[in-house]
N, C-alpha and C positions, 0 to 999 in steps of 0.2 A: 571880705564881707560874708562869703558862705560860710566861713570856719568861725567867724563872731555865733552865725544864726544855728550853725551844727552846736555850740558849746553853750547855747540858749542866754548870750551875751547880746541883748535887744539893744540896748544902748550905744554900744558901740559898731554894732550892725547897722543901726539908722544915719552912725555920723559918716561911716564907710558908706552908704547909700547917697548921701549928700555928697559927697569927694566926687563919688562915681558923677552925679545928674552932672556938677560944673563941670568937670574935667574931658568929659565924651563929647564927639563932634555929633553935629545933629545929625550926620549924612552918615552916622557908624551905626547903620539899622541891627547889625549885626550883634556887636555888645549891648545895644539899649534892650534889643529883645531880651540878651539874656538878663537886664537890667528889672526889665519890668516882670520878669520871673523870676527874680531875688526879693523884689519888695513884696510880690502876691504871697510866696512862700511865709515872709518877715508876717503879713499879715493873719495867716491861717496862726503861725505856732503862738501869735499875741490872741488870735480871738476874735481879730481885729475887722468885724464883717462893715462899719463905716467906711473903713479905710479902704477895703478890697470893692467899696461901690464907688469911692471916689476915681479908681481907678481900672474900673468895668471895661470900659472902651477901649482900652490898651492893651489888658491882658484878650479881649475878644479879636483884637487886634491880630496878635500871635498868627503868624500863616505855619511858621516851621518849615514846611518846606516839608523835606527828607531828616530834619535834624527830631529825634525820638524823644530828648529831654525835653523842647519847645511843645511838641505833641502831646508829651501826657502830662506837661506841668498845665500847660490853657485846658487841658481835659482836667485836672483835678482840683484846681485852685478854682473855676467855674461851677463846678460841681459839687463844693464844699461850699461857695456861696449861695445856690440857686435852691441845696440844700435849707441853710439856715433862713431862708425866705421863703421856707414852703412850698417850692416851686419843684416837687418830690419827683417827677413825671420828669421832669425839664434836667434836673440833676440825673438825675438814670440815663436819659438816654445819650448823654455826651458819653458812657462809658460803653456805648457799643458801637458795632464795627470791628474792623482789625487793633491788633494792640500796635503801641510803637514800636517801630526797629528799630535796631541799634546797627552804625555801620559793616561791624562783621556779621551782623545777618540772625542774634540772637534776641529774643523782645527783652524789653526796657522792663524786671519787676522790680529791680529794688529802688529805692528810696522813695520819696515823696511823691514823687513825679513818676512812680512807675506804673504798670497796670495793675498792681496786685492793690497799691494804694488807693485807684480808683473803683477796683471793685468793694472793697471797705468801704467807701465814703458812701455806693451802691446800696452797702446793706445797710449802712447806717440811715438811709431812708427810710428804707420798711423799719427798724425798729423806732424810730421817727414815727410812723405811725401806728404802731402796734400791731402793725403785720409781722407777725412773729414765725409763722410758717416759712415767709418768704426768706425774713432777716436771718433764720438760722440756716438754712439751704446755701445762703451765698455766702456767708461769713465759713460758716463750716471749711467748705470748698476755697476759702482766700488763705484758711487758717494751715488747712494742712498743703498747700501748694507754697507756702510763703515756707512754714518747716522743710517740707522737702527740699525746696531749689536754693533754701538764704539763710536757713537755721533759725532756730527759736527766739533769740537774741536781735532779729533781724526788724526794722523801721514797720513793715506789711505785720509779719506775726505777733507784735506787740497793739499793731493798733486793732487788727481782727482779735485779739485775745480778749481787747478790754471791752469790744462792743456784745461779742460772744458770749462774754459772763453775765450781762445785763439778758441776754435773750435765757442762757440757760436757768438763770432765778425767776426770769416771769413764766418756764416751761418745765419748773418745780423739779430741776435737777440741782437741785441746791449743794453739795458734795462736789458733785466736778465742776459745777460754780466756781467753790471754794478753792479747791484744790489748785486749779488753773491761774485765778485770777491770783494766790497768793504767792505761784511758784513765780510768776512773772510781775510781781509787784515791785522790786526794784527795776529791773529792765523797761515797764511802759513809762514809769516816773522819766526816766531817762531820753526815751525817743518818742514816745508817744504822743497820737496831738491830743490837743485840748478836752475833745469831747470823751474820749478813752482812759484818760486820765480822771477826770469827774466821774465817769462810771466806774472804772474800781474801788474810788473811795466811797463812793452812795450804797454799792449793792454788797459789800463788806461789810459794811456798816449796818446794812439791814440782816444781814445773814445773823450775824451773831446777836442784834438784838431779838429775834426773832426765837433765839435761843434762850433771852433774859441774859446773854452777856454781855450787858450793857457799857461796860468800861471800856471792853475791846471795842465793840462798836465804837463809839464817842472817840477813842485812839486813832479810828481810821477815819475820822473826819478830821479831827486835829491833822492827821499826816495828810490828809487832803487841804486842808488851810495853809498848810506851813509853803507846801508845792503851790498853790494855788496866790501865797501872799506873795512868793519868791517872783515867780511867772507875773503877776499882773493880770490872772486870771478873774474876774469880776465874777462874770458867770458860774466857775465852779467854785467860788465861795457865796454864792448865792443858794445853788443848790445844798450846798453843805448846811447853813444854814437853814432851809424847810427842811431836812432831814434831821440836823438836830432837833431843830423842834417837837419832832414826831417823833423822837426817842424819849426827849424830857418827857414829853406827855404820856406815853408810856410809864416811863416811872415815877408818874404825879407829882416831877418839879416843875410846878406851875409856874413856879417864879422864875427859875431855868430856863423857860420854854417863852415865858412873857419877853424875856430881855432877847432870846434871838428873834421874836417875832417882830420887836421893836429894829432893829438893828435891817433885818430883812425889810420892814416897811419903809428905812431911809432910804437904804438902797434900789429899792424898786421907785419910787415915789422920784428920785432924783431924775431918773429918764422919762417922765412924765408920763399919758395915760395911753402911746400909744407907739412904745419903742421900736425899734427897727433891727433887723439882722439878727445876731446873737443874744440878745436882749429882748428878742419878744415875750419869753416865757416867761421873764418878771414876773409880770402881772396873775397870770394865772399860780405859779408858784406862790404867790403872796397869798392868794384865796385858797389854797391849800393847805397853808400853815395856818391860816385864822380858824379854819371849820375843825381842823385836829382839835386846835388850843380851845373853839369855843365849847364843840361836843369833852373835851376834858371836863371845861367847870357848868356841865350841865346846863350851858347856854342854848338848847335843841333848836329855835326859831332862828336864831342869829346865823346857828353854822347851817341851817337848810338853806338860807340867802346864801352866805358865801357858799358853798357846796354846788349849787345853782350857777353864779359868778366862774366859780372854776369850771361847771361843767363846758359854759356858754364858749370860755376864753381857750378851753381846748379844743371845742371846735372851730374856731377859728383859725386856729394854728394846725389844725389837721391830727392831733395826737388823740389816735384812736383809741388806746391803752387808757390812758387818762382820761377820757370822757368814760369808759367802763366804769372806773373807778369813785368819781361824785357822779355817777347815776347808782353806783349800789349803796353809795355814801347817803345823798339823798333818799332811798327808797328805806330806808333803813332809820333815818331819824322821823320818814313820815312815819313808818310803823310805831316808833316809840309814842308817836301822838296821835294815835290810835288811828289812822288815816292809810288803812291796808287797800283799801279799792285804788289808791293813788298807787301807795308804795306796790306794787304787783305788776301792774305794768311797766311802769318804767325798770323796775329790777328785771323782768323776760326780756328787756328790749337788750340791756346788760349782759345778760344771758346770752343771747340770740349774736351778740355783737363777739361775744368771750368764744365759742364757738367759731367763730366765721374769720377771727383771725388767729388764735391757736391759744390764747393769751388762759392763763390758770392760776396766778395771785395776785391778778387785778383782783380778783375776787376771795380766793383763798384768804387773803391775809387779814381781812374782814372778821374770822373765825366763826364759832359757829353757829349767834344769831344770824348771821347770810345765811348758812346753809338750811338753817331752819326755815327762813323767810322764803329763798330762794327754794323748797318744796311745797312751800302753798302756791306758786308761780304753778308747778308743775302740777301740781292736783287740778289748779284751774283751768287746765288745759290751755295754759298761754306759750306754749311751747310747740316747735313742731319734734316729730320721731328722735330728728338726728340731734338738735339742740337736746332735749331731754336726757337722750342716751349720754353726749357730751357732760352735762351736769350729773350724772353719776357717776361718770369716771373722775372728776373733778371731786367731785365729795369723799371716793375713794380713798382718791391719792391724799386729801387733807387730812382725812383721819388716820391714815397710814404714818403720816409724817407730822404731824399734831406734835406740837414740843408742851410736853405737864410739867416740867419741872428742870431747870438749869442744871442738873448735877445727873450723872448717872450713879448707879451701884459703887461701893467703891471697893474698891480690889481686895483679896482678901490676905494681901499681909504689901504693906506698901514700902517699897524701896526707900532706902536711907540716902537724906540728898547731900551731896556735896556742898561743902562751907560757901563755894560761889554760889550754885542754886536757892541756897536758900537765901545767900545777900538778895538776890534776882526775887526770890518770891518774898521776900520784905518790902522788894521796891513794887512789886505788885500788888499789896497791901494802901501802899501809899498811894495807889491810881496815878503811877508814872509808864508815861509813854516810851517804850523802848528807843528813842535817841536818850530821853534824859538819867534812863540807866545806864546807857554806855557808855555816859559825860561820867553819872555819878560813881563807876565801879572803874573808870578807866581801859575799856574794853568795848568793841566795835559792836556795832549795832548788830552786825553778822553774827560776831557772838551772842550776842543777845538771844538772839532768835534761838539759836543751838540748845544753849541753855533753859530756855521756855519750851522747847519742844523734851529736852530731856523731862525738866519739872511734869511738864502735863502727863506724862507716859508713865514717870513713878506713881502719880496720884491717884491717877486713872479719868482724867479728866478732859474735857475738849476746849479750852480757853481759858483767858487770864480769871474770868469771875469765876468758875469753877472751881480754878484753883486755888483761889483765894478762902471760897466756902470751905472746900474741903482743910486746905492747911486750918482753918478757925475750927474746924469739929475733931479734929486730930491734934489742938493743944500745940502746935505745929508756930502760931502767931498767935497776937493778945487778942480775947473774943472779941474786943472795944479799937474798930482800926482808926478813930482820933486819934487813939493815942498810943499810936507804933511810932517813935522812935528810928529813922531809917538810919543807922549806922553799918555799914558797908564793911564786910570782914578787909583786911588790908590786902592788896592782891600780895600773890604768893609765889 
């Protein structure tokens, strides 16, 4: 049964589960314990926060004794529930105290059930609520203790890597974001739980659109769907979903953006108005996606309701990031309707709030009607000293980092690509995902990557849309990509 759940074989992990309930005597406290910490486990890597409440009592049950694995598995499988119930305060403090021992007398970090696990599930609280200051201090500290003692590759350092990347984009280190969350993108897919895995794929996907490259963006949702269809993952193809949305709306495919809002509304609408566990954030997700899509087609009264709706529905789930976010959302389309004495206040409170937990493109990403809106805040004196000062190092940093244009400079004599690179940058013309190139050229996804990393570096470029502009202004592909043709040189 553990080797089903290690090889992320749910199905046959559950029938193994079943063999296990008939076949164990009632009086064998000893196997059910580690019984009912095989199925809490089965439950976190499906998601599965119903399952892990039908079963509350048994894992709180858990004494352990002196045994280290029983110890920090009822600490992290309670923790990661108590978590996704809000219950932020309640999840923290099962992970203090001493850590477990192990019987030669070293603590318990690695795997699931180790300490290092549980202080992850720790910081995934604070970024759970937009406490960013706090979320990056512990993660930081789980990231490099989990490298040093279990190597990079390790269960702990995959899963603080992918909560990590989510803290360092909302604290506009967007670079070692990147860098980080892409060196270890095949490894979190692999061991990672659920909620680390959904964050690679969202804040990737926001990086490069962010940059206007849009196609990679969109790739790393797709390779979030595909992980997410595999797994049984609801939730992170839910989020995928409002995130696609808010790319299409970006790039004014409204019709794009209609059909996952529709898709998104089945899905939320299925667990009704007032889901539980893993599944509370539906709702407010769904009112996220409406107000992008309605301010898209100039709908402004429609999306300040939803915008409103979302803000309401983050406060209730405690996510303090996102209530930043439709109060600047809202403050923002009152201004469009001419309604500044509204919009002023509730943007300082935005303000006031972006400050207080460290948080920099809840607001940033807004661009720069916020910042212009957000200095008649400060001329009003709705501000105190240290929030004001905050907001100019915030407007700093946006203007520092402000992306004008997807392409940079391009080099001044560009390297001759190899007859594979340029198969590779043909199929990047096509808007193919790096598996469906390594199907289509015959060559590993690893290759893939090599050869995309060569391509960008002759071109001078930082991503697949880049490269694609620039190949189209260097006569390199047909200027009309309908009608490229992908025939694939024959391998060699």
């Amino acid at each position: 049964a553990w080797a089903h759940l290690c090889y992320r074989r749910s199905a046959e992990c559950r029938a193994s589960v079943a063999e296990l309930e008939a076949a164990l005597a009632s009086d064998d406290t000893a196997s059910r314990a580690h019984l009912t910490l095989l199925k809490g486990a089965l439950a976190v890597q499906e998601d599965d926060t119903d399952g892990a409440v039908r079963m509350l009592a048994e894992v709180e049950a858990l004494s352990g004794g002196s045994d280290a694995i029983l110890i920090g598995g009822r600490r992290n499988i309670l923790s990661w529930l108590y978590a996704h119930q809000g219950q932020f305060d309640k999840a923290r403090q099962l992970q203090q105290g001493s850590r477990p021992v192990l019987n030669d007398g070293s603590v318990l970090l690695d795997s699931a059930f180790g300490a290092l696990t549980g202080q992850c599930i720790a910081g995934f609280t604070y970024l759970q609520q937009g406490n960013m200051r706090s979320a990056e201090q512990v993660l930081r500290a789980a990231l490099e203790e989990a490298e040093e003692s279990l190597g990079m590759a390790s269960d702990p350092a995959c899963i603080a890597a992918g909560y990590l990347g989510d803290v360092l984009y909302e604290v506009n280190e967007i670079e070692t974001a990147r860098s980080m969350l892409e060196l270890r993108i095949d490894l979190i897919e692999r061991v990672s739980l659920p909620d680390s895995l959904l964050r690679i794929g969202v804040i990737l996907a926001r990086i490069y659109a962010r940059e206007g490259s849009y196609r990679e963006a969109l790739s790393h949702l797709d390779r979030l769907d595909e992980q997410a269809t595999e797994r049984g993952l609801e939730r992170a193809l839910v989020h995928s979903l409002a995130e696609r949305c808010r790319i299409l709306c970006l790039t004014a495919d409204r019709d794009g953006a209609q059909e996952c809002l529709a898709q998104l509304t089945f899905m939320a609408n299925r667990h009704g108005a007032n889901p539980a566990g893993s599944k509370r954030p539906f709702g407010m997700l769904l009112a996220i996606a409406r107000t992008r899509w309605l301010v898209a087609g100039g709908r402004l009264d429609e999306a300040l309701q939803q915008a409103q709706d979302a803000y309401r529905l983050a406060g209730t789930l405690g996510f303090g990031r996102i209530q930043i976010q439709m109060r600047a959302q809202a403050a923002l389309l009152l201004a469009q309707g001419n309604k500044e004495d509204e919009a002023l206040p509730l943007l300082a409170q935005a303000m006031r709030d972006t400050q207080e937990l460290g948080c920099m493109r809840a607001l940033m990403d807004y661009g720069p009607d916020l910042r212009t809106l957000g200095d008649g805040v400060v001329q009003a004196g709705l501000l105190s000293p240290v929030a004001a000062f905050y907001w100019e190092r915030l407007k700093s940093a946006a203007t520092q980092t402000e992306v004008h244009a997807p392409m940079r400079d391009a080099p001044a004599q560009t390297e001759t690509l190899s007859a594979r690179e340029f198969d590779v940058l043909q199929a990047l013309a096509c808007a193919m995902p790096n598996k469906r190139i390594a199907r289509a050229l015959g060559i590993s996804p690893e290759t893939v990557k090599w050869h995309l990393k060569n391509v960008y570096g002759k071109l001078g470029v930082l991503g697949r849309d880049e490269a694609v502009l620039r190949a189209r202004h260097l006569g390199l592909i047909d200027t009309t990509m309908r009608d490229i043709r992908f025939s694939p040189t024959p391998p060699r």
